[in-house]
N, C-alpha and C positions, 0 to 999 in steps of 0.2 A: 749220740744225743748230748746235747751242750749238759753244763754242771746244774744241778735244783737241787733246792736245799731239802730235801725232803723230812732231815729232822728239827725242822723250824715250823711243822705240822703240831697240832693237837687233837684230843680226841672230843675237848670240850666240846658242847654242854655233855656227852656224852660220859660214862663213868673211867677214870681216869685212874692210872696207879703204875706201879717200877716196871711189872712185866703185864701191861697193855701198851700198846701200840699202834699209829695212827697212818706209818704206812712199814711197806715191808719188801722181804725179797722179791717177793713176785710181782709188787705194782713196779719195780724197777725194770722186772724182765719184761714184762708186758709192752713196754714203751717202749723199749730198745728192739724188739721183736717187731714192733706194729711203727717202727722211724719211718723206716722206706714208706709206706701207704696212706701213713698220716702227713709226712711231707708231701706229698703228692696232692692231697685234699684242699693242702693251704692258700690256693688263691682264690676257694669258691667256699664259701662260707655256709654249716648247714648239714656236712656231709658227713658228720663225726658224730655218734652215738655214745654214750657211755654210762654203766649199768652194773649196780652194784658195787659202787665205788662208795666205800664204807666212810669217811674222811672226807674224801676231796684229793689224794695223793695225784690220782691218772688224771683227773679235768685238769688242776689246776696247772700238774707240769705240760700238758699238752698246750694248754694258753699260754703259761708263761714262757715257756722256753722255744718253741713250735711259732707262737704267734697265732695258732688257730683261733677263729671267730664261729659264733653259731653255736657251741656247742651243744648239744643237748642229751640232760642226764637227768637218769634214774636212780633214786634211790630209796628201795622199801622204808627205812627208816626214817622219820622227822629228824630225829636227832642225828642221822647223818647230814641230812639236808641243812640244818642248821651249822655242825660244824666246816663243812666245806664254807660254805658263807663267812663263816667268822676266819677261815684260815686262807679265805680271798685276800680277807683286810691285813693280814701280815706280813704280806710281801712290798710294802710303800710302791704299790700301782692302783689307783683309784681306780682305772678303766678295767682292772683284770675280773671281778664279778660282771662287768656286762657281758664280757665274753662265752658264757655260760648260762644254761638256762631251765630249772627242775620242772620235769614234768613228770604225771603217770606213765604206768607202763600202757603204752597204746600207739596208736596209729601216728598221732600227733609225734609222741618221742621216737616214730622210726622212720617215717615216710621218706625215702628218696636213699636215706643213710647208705654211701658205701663202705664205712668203716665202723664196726661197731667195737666196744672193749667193752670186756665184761670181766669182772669177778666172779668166781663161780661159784653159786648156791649152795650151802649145806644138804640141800634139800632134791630130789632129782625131778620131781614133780614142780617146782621152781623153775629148774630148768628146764624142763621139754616144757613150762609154760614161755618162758624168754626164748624158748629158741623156735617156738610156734610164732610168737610172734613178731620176730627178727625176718623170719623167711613169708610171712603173711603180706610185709608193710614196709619193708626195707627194700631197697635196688635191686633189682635182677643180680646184680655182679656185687654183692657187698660180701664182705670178709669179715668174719668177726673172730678175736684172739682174746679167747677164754683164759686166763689164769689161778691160780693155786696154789697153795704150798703141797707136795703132794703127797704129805702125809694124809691130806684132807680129801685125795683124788682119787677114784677107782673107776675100773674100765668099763663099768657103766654109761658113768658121763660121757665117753666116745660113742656108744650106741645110741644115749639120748639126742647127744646132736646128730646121730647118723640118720635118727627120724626125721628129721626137720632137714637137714644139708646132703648136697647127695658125695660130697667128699671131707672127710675129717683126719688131720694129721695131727701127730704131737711134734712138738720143739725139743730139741736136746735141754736138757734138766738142769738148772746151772742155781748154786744156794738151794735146793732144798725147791725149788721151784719149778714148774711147769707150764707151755703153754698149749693148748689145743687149738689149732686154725681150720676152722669149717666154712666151706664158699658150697657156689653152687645150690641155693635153696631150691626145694623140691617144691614145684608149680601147685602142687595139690594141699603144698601146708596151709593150715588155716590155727586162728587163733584159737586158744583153748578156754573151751568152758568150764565154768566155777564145779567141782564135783558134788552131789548133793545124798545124804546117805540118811535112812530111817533108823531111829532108833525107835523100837515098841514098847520097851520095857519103859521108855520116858515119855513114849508120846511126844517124841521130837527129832523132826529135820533138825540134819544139820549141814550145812553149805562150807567151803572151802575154797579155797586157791591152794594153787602148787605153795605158797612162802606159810602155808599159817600151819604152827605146829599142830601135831597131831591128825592133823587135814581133819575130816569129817567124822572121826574117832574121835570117842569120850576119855581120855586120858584117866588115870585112875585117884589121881590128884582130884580133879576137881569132879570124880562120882563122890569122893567121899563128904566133899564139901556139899556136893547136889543132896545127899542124904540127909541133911541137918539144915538144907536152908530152910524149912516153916521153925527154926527156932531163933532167928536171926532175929534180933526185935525192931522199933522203928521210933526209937527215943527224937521224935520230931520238933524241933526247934520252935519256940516260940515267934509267933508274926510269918512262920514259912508257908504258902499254900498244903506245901506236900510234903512230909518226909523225903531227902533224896538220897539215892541208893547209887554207889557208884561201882562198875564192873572194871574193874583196875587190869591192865593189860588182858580184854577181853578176849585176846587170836577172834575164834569164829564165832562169840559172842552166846555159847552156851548156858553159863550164870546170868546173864543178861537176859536172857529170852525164858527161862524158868522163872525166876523173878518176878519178871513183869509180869508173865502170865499168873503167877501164883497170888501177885500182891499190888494188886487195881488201885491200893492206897499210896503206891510211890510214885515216885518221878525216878525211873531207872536212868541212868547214862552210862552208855558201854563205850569203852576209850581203851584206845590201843596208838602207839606211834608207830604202826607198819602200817601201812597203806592196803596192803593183802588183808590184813587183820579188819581193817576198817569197809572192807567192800565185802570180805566172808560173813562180817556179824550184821550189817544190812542185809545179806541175802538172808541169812538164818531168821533173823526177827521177822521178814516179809512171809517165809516159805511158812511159821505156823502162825501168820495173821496176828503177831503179836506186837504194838507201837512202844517205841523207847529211841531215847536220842543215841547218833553215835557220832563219834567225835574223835579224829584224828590228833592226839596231841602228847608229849613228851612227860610223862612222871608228873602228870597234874599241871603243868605250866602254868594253861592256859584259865585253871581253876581260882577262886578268892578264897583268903584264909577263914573256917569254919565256917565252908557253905553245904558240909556233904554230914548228911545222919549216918552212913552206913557207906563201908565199902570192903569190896571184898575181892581176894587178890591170890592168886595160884603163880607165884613169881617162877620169873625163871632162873637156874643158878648158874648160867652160864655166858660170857659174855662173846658175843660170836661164834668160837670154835674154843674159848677158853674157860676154863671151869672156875667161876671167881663171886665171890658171893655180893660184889659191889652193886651191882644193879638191883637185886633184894634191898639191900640196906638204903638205894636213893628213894625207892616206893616206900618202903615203911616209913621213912623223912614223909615224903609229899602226902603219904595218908593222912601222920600226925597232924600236918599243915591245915589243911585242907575240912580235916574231921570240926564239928563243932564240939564242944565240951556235952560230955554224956556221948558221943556218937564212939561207933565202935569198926575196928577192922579184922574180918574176920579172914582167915591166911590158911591156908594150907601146903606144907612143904614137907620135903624129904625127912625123917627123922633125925637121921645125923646129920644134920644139919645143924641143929640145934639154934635155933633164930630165937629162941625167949626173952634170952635178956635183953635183944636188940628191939625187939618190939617191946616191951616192958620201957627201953632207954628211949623209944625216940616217938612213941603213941602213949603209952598207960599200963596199968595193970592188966594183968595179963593170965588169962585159963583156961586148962586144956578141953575143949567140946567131946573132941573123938582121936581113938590113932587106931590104927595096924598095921601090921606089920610090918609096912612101907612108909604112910606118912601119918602127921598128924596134923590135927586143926585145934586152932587157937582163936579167941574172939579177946582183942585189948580195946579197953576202956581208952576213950581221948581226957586224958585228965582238965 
């Protein structure tokens, strides 16, 4: 594989810092693994899949270096989607974004594809959801080469694709990395349905995909926070029709769909930037008859400064496979942002964690609701 600058990559808009990184050993190995089949593809445009490519690292070197055309990628994250975009425009080739093109995971991003590249899932229910529908919607004869660092990899992952492909091999290991080559899909695979699970005690569906944490489990973060929401208040802005209540990285949209049901007086909006997250908390709000907007979009982006009464937020403290408290710290930013003066953010996290001062520095004052022995919750004033 000809030379790519791969450290001229960024993670922008995404959370950035010394030990985050936008690509790595294994989007190297992957390419070098998948040369032969991806040069093969190059005079027919169209044929090239790619999924889970967190950055942009695998699309962009397979266009820029490769010459491929067509390509067509997935990535659960907005804020992946955007930074691939932004890390087109840094290599002084105007035409290298047309090369490429972001879709959902479906029919659309696989149809005909005999080469797919994937990144692979934290998550395994992720995967046997990608690799249902790689073998559903893609080629008879497509090959897809799964990578990892494989600290992150377990022999699962080969039985997962073994449901879906009727042959799975691993590549010799080289940095820390790994790849998995599965051909052959199995005639009978079909795409996978959203999982749908009753909770009694809440009197709530909850819906899922393989990407959204916790899948259709209540996590114990946000039971504590479900415990205390009729105390939330709805300091609603003068001239606003509605108090609005915002459900800040909603996965499958279970604050959202309490809420609303509880409080006929808001305008709920359940926002997440995974894509999984945004089709799980539709399904959830629909399955208990409950109306509230949901919206695909990055740390508030797409939101005006002091348009939300209320928002409330179960971050996660993890930034991929990395344990980093940046992505917390960019939400409490975009609450502050966002919140109108009087309005409040109300957080539930890990205890040691200790987030006070930083909600305190970047929303309002700041006091504690509830803890145990695991987390607490905080509600901070928007000064």
């Amino acid at each position: 594989m000809a030379e790519f600058s791969f450290d001229a990559l960024r993670r922008w808009p995404d959370v950035e810092a010394d030990n985050l990184f936008a690509a790595d050993a294994a989007d190297r190995l992957l390419l070098d693994e998948a040369a032969e089949a991806l040069e093969a593809t190059a005079g027919t445009p169209g044929l090239v899949t790619v999924i889970g490519d967190d950055y942009g690292a695998i699309t962009l070197a397979a266009a820029a270096v490769l010459g491929l055309d067509g390509i067509r990628v997935h990535q659960d994250a907005l804020a992946g989607e955007r930074a691939l975009a932004a890390n087109a425009g840094r290599f002084g080739d105007p035409g290298l974004a047309a090369r490429f093109t972001s879709l959902p995971l479906g029919e659309e991003l696989l149809e005909q594809a005999t080469v797919v590249l994937l990144r692979l899932p934290r998550q395994l229910a992720q995967l046997d959801e990608i690799a249902r529908a790689i073998a559903a919607w893609a080629a008879p004869d497509v090959v897809v080469y799964a990578t990892g660092r494989q600290k992150h990899m377990t022999p699962a992952m080969n039985e997962v694709l073994g449901a879906s492909f009727g042959e799975v091999r691993a590549t010799l290991a080289r940095q820390k990395s790994r790849v998995l080559v599965a051909s052959n899909p199995r005639t009978d695979a079909a795409p996978a349905a959203l999982r749908r699970e009753r909770h009694d005690d809440l009197g709530l569906w909850v819906c899922a995909s393989g990407g959204v944490f916790a899948g259709t489990s209540i996590d114990i973060g946000t039971r504590l926070l479900l415990e205390h929401l009729d105390e939330v208040g709805h300091p609603g802005r003068s001239g606003a029709a509605a108090p609005v209540a915002i459900d800040l990285g909603c996965g499958s949209g279970v604050l959202a769909t309490a809420l609303a049901r509880s409080r006929p007086d808001l305008r709920v909006i359940a926002t997440d930037q995974s894509a999984a997250a945004v089709i799980s908390a539709t399904a959830t709000l629909e399955a208990n008859g409950v109306a509230a907007e949901v919206v695909r979009d990055d740390a508030l982006s797409g939101f005006d400064d002091a348009s939300a009464d209320i928002v409330l937020l179960n971050p996660p403290f993890h930034v991929g496979s990395t344990v980093h408290a940046g992505i917390a710290l960019k939400l409490f930013e975009a609450a502050g942002r966002v919140l109108a003066p009087g309005g409040e953010l109300w957080t539930v996290y890990n205890s040691h964690l200790a987030y006070r001062p930083a909600l305190q520095r970047t929303v309002g004052p700041t006091r504690q609701v509830a803890r145990n022995p695991k987390f607490t919750l905080t509600a901070s004033t928007r000064r």
